[in-house]
Structures are given as structure tokens and as C-alpha cells.
C-alpha positions in Angstrom: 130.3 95.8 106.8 129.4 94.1 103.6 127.3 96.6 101.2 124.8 94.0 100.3 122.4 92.9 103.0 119.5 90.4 103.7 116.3 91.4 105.1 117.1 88.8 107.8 120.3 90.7 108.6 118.8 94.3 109.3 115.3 94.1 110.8 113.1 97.1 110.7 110.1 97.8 113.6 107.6 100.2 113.6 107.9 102.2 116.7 104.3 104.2 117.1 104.6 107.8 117.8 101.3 110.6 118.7 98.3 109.7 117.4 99.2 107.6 114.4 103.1 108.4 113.3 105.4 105.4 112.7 109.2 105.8 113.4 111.2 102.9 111.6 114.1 101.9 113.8 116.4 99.9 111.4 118.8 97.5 113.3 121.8 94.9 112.7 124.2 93.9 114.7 123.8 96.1 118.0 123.6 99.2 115.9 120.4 100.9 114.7 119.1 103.8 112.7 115.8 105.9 112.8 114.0 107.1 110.1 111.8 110.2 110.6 111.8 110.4 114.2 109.0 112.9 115.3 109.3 111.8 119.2 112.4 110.8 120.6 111.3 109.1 123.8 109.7 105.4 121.7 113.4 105.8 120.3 115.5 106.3 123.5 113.1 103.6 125.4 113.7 100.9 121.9 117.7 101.8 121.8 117.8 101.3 125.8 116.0 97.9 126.0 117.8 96.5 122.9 121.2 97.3 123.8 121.4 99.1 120.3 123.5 102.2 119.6 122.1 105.0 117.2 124.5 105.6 114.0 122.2 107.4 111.8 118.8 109.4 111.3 117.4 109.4 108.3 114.8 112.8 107.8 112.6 112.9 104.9 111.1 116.0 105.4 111.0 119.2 108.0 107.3 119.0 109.4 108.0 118.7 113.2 106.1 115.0 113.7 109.2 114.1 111.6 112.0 116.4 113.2 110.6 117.1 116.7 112.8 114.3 118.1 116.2 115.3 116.0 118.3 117.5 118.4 117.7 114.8 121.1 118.8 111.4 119.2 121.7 113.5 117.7 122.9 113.9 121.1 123.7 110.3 121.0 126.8 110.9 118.4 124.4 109.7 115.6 124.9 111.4 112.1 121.9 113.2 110.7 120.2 112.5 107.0 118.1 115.2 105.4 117.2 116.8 102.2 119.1 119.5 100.7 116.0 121.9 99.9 114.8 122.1 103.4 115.7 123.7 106.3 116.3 121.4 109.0 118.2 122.1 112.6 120.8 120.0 112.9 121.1 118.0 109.7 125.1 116.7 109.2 124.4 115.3 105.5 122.5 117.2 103.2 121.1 115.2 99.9 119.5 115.2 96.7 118.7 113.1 94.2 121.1 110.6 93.2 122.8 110.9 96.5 123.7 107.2 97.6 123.8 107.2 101.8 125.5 103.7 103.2 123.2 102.7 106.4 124.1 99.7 108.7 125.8 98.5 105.8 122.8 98.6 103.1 123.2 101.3 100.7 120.1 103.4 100.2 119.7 105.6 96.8 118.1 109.2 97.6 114.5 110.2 94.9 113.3 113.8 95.4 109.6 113.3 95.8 108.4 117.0 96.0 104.8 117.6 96.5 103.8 117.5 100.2 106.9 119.9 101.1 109.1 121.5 98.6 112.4 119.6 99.3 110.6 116.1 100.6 112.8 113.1 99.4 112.5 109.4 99.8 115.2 106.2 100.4 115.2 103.4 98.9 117.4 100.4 99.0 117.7 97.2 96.7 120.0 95.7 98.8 117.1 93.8 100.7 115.3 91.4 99.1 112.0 92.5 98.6 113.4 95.8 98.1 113.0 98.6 100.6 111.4 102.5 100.5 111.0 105.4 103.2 108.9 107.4 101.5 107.9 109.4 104.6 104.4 111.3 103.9 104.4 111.4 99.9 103.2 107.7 99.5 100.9 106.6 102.1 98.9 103.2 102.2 96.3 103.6 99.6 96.6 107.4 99.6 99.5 109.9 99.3 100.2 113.3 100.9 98.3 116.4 101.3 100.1 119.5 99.0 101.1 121.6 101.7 103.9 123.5 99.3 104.0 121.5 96.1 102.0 121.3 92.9 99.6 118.3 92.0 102.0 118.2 88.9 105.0 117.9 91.6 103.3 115.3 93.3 101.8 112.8 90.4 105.4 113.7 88.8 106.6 112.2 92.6 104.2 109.4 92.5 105.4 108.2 89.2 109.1 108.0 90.3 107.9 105.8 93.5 105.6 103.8 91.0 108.3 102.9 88.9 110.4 100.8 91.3 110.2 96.9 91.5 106.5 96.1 92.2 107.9 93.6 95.3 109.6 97.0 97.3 108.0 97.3 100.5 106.7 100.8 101.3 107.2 102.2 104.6 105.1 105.1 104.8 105.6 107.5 108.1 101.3 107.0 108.9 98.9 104.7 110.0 96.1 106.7 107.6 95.4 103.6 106.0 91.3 103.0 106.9 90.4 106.3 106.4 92.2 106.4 102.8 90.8 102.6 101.9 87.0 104.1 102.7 88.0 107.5 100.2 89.7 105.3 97.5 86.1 103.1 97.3 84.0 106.4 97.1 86.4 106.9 94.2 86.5 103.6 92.6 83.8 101.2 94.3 83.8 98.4 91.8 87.9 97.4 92.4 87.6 94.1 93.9 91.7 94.2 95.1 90.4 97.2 96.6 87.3 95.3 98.4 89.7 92.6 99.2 91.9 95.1 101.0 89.7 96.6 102.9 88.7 93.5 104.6 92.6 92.6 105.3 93.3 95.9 106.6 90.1 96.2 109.2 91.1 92.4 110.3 94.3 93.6 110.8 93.4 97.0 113.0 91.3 95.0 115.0 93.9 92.9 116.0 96.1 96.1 117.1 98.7 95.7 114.3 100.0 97.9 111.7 98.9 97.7 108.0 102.5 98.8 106.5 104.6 98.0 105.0 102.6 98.0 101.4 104.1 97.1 98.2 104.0 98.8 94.7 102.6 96.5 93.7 99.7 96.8 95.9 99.2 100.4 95.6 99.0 100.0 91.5 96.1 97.8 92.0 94.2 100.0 94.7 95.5 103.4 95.6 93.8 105.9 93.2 96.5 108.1 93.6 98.3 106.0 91.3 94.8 105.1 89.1 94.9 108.1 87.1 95.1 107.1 84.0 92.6 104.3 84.8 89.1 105.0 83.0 86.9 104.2 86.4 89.0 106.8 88.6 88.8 109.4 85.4 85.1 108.6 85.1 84.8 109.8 89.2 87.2 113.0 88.5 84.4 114.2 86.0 81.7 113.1 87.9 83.2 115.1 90.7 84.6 118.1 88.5 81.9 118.5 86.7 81.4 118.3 82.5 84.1 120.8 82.1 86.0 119.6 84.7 88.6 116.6 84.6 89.7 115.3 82.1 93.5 113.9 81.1 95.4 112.2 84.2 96.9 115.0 85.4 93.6 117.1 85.6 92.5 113.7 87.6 94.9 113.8 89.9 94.0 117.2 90.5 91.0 116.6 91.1 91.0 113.6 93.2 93.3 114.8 95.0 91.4 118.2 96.0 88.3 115.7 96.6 90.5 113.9 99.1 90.9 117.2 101.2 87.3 117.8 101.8 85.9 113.9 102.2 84.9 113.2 105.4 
């Protein structure tokens, strides 16, 4: 297979998993990989009805709604993906950053994005055109990931690396969280009309039973406040919500934000 791919070559679907997961089957050509597949029965029941045999799984991270369906699709003969700092059953390929992994023909670049786990790491490709990123559970649609082992440094340090790609990448983020983090980001920042504008697109396009990812950079610069920090309005909430001695410089924001995140309801 050719390393440089169209979008209209390999097609990637959502397949929804538990409550509000997404598993991103990736498929060309009869054969089909899975990224972060937490169940593997939407998987068997998508390879099985598409003709489509498994090659690879892609893991960007250990928590089970990620892993849980590993052992089962590996069965299959597919080779296994995963990050190098984490311990992970059944993982054939272990990478780090820099690491450059070849997928249905598309080669995908490896970012260590730790912060929600210790070893988490992203994929990202350039080989489509708009680019392409799994960034499993550190980037989310207007929100990123709770710190379950990393650092708010780690994670705004993660955060950066993701913002930095070509505004036009699609982000495929491993959760449909989206509403919930639209209605915290405009607690946060009230006054961003993209923001207002995207939380009328988004409701319009629950209601109608689809999903609202993939994002773009692009569109996460211009309403995630995760991203904001250095933004005056989003600085202006950290204090408010900090206190006067509270935050301050972006990274105290982030903090802070982020900590504010855990406890909104």
C-alpha cells in the first residue's frame, strides 16, 4: 500500500460503546483498524457485517473502557498498538514519542500527551487531508481530561503539543462529553460568541442522534477553555474563582479551571 492516503480512501466511523465511549474503526480496502476499543462486541458485529478483517489496534491509554475489549480483537491475528509507559495486557508494539506506526497504509506519528494517565499518548496522521488525531481522553470536545495521574503542568504541557498541529486536523476524541463541557466552558467564559454559536450546533446535532466529533483545532482554540489560558476573560474567571490570591499566570489558570471543572455540576 501506498504511504500517502486520502480521506476518501480510509473512512473512519464512530462505533458507540457504554454510555458515551466512541471506538473509531478505520477501514480501506476490506481491512480495518480500531482505535481504543473498550467493548469488543460493536467491533466484532462492524467487522462481521462489513466483511472487513482487523490488522491493527491502536490503544491510547490503559483505563479499561479503552482496553476492556483488547484480548478479544487480538484473537483475530490483529497487532496491538500501545504506549510504552503503561501497562497494558497484550500490547505487541510498544511506543513513544516520535515513534511512526504505518496503519492501512497512512502513517500515523506517535505525541506523548501525559496528564490524564502517566504514559497516555496520541496519533496523528497528515497523510489525510484535513489531517487526522486520536487523542483518546486528553482532548475532548471543548474540554480535556480529568488528571487521574498526571500534573496540570503535564497536561496544559500536553495540550500545547495537540494545539500546535494544523488548525484543519480533525480531532477524534474517545467521548461524547461534549454538552456537558460546552455548558462548563460558558460558566467559564459566557461572552464567547464561537462558543454560543457552538452550543446551538452541538444541541441540534444531539437531538438529531448524531455525534458531535470529530472537532478541529481550530475550533477548540476558539472555544475550549482548556486551551484559553492565556486568554484575559478565562484568566479573569480563574481569579474570580481562586480568589485574590488565587490564579494568576496561565498555568495557575489552567489549574484552576481545571480543578473548577471537577466539582461543576
Amino acid at each position: 500500500m501506498s504511504t500517502m492516503v486520502s480521506s476518501a480512501e480510509i473512512s473512519i466511523t464512530p462505533l458507540p460503546a457504554f454510555s458515551d465511549n466512541y471506538l473509531w474503526l478505520l477501514d480501506r480496502d476490506g481491512h480495518a483498524a480500531i482505535v481504543d476499543p473498550g467493548d469488543p462486541a460493536p467491533v466484532h458485529h462492524a467487522l462481521n457485517t462489513r466483511g472487513l478483517t482487523l490488522d491493527a489496534i491502536l490503544v491510547t491509554h490503559h483505563h479499561g473502557d479503552h482496553v476492556g475489549g483488547v484480548a478479544a480483537l487480538r484473537a483475530t491475528g490483529a497487532r496491538v498498538y500501545g504506549p510504552s509507559g503503561e501497562s497494558i495486557d497484550g500490547v505487541d508494539v510498544r511506543l513513544r514519542a516520535g515513534d511512526v506506526i504505518t496503519v492501512l497504509g497512512a502513517p500515523f506519528s506517535v505525541i506523548d500527551v501525559p496528564g490524564h494517565t502517566a504514559g497516555h499518548i496520541a496519533y496523528y496522521t497528515s497523510a489525510f487531508d484535513p489531517p487526522v488525531l486520536f487523542c483518546g481522553d486528553t482532548l475532548f470536545a471543548c474540554g480535556c481530561g480529568r488528571l487521574f495521574e498526571g500534573t496540570p503542568a503535564q497536561m496544559l504541557d500536553s495540550l500545547d503539543r495537540l494545539s500546535a498541529l494544523p488548525a484543519t486536523t480533525r480531532v477524534y476524541c474517545a467521548h461524547e462529553y461534549t454538552l456537558a463541557n460546552i455548558r462548563f466552558a460558558l460558566a467559564v467564559e459566557p461572552d464567547n460568541g464561537d462558543l454560543q454559536r457552538r452550543a446551538l450546533e452541538a444541541t441540534a446535532l444531539r437531538a438529531r442522534g448524531e455525534p458531535t466529533i470529530p472537532s478541529t483545532i481550530a475550533l477548540e482554540l476558539a472555544t475550549n477553555p482548556f486551551l484559553r489560558s492565556d486568554i484575559p476573560a478565562i484568566q479573569a474567571a480563574a481569579r474570580a474563582r481562586a480568589g485574590a490570591a488565587g490564579a494568576a499566570d496561565r498555568a495557575a489558570t489552567f489549574a484552576t479551571i481545571r480543578a473548577w471543572k471537577n466539582d461543576f455540576r
